[in-house]
Structures are given as C-alpha cells and as structure tokens.
C-alpha positions in Angstrom: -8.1 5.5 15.8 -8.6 1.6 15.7 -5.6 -0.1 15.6 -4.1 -2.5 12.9 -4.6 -6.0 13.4 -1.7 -8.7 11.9 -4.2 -10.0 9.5 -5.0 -6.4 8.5 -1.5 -5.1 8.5 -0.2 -8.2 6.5 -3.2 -7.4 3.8 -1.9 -4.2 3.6 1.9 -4.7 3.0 0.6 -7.4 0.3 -1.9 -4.5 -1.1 1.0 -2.0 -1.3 3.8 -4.3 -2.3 1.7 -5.2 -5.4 0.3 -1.5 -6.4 4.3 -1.0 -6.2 4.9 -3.4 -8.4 2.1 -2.7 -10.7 3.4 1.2 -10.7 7.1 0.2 -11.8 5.9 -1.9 -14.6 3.6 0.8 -16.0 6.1 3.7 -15.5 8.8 1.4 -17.2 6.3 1.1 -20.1 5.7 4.7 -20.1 1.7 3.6 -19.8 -1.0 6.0 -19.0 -0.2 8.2 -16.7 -3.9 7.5 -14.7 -2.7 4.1 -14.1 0.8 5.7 -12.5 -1.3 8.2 -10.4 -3.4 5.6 -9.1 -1.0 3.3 -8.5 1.5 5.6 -6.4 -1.4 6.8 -4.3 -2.6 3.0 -3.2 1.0 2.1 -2.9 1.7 5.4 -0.7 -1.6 5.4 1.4 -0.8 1.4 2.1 2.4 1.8 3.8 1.7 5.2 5.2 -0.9 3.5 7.1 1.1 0.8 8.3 4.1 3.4 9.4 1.5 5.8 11.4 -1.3 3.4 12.6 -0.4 1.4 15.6 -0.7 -2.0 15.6 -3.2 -4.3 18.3 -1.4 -5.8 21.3 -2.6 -9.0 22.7 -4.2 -8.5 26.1 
C-alpha cells in the first residue's frame, strides 16, 4: 500500500472535515436522505484512510 504523503493527508482531513460538515447540516434539515448516505461514506472513508494508511517518512 503507498503511503500518505502531508500534502495528501492534509487534502484528506480538509475533504472529510467538510463532507462532515455538509452531513450535519443536511441531517439537521432533515434533507434527502441520498445526500446523508453520501455524505457519511466520504466523511467515513476520509478519516478511515488517514487512521489505517501510514504516512511517508522522509529519507
């Protein structure tokens, strides 16, 4: 598996920070529930990948 870079890994946090976001503004309008779904799963998959995937070492 490749690791993360910092540039990659920051993109990411940013990426599931704002699908966060995005979700709890939806669910608190009680939108659609396609746009919760969708939402949750790019949130999830962001930081799952940032908690499993190692990150690049200098050197």
């Amino acid at each position: 598996m490749l690791p993360l870079t910092p540039t990659i890994a920051t993109l990411l946090f940013v990426l599931g920070c704002l699908a966060g976001y995005r979700y709890r503004r939806v669910w608190k309008a009680e939108g659609p529930r396609w746009q919760l779904w969708l939402y949750g799963l790019v949130a999830a998959a962001a930081l799952l990948i940032l908690a499993f995937v190692p990150m690049a070492t200098p050197g």
